[in-house]
C-alpha beads as a LAMMPS data file, in Angstrom:
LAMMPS data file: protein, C-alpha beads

82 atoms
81 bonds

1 atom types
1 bond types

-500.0 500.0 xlo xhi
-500.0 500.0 ylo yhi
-500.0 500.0 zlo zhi

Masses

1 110.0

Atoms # bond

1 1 1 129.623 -193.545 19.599
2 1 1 127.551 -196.150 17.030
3 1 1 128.572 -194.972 13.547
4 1 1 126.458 -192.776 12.184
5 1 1 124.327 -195.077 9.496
6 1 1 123.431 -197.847 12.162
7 1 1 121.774 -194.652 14.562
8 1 1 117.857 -195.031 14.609
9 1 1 116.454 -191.552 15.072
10 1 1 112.832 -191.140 17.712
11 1 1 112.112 -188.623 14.702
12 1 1 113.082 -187.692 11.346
13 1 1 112.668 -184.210 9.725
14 1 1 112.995 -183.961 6.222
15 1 1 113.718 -180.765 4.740
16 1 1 115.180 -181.501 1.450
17 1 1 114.798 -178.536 -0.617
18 1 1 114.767 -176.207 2.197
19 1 1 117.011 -173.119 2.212
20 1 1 118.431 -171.841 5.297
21 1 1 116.797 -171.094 8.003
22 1 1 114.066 -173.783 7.520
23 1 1 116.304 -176.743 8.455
24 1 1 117.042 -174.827 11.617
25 1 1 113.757 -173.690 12.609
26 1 1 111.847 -176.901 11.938
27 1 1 114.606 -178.744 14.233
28 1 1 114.340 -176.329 16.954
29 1 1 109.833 -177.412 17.079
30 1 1 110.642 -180.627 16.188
31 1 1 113.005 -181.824 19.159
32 1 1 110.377 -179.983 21.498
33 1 1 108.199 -182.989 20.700
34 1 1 111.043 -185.801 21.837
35 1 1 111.949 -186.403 25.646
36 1 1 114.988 -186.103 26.788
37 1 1 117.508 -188.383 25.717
38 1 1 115.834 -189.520 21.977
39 1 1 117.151 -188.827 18.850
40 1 1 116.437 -186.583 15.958
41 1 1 117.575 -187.189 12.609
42 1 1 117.252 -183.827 10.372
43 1 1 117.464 -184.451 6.138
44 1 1 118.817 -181.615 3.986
45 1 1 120.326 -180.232 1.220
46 1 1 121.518 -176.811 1.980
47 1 1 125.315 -177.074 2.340
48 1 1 124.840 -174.557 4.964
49 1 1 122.548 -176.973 7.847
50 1 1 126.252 -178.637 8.535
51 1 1 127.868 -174.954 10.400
52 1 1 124.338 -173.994 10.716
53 1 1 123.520 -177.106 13.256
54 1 1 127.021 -177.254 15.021
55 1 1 126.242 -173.959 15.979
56 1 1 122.134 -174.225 17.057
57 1 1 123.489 -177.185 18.835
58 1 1 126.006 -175.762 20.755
59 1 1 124.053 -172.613 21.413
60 1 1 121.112 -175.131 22.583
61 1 1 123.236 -177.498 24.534
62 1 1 121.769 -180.520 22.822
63 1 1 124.117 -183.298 21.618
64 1 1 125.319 -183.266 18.054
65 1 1 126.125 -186.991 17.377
66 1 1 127.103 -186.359 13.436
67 1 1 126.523 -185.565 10.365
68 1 1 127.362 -187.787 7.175
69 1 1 126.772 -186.680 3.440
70 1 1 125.393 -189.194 0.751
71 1 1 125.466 -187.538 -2.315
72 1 1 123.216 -184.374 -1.920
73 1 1 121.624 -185.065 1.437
74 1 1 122.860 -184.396 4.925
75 1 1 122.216 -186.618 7.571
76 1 1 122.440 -185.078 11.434
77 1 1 121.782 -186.789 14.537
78 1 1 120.471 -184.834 17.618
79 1 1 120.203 -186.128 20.857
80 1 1 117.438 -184.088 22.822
81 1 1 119.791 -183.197 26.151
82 1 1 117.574 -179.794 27.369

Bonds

1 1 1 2
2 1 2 3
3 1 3 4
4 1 4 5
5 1 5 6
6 1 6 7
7 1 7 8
8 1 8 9
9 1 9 10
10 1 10 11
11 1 11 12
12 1 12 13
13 1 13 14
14 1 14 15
15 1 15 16
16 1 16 17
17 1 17 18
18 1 18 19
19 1 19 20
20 1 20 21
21 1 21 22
22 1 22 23
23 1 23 24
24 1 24 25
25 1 25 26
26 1 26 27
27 1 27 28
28 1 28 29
29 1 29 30
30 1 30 31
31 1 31 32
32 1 32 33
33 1 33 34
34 1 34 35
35 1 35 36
36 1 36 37
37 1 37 38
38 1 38 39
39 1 39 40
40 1 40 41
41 1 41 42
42 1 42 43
43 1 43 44
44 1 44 45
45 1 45 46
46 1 46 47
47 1 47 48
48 1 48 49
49 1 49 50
50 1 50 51
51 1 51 52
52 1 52 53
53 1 53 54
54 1 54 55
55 1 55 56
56 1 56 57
57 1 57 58
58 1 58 59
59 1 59 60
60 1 60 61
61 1 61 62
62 1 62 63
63 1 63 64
64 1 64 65
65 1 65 66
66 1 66 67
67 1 67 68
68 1 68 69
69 1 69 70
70 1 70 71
71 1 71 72
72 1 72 73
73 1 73 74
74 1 74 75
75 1 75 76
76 1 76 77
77 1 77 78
78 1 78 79
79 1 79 80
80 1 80 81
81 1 81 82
């Protein structure tokens, strides 16, 4: 797997500031919009998205490729599988 910060995302969703379940819900319409096989990359701050998209991932079968914290902000990569 390419480490995390050299991943380029098809689509980036930013919901800094968002409280649970925003992150979640604007992933789940957002990776409708990719074909299979591209990459999201979601943006929050909630320390909940990180359990929160392990589980929506699993649950969805789509490919969670990581998630790396930079001060505040979580960064997850998503590859659209389904």
């Amino acid at each position: 797997m390419p480490e995390l910060s050299a991943a380029v995302a098809d689509l980036v969703v930013d919901c800094t500031g968002l409280a649970c379940p925003l992150p979640v819900v604007k992933t789940a319409q957002a990776i409708k919009n990719l074909a299979r096989g591209q990459v999201l990359e979601l943006l929050a701050t909630d320390p909940g998205v990180e359990p929160d998209m392990r589980a929506w991932s699993s649950r969805t079968g789509n490919d969670l490729l990581g998630i790396d914290k930079q001060a505040d902000v979580f960064r997850i990569l998503i590859r659209r599988v389904k």
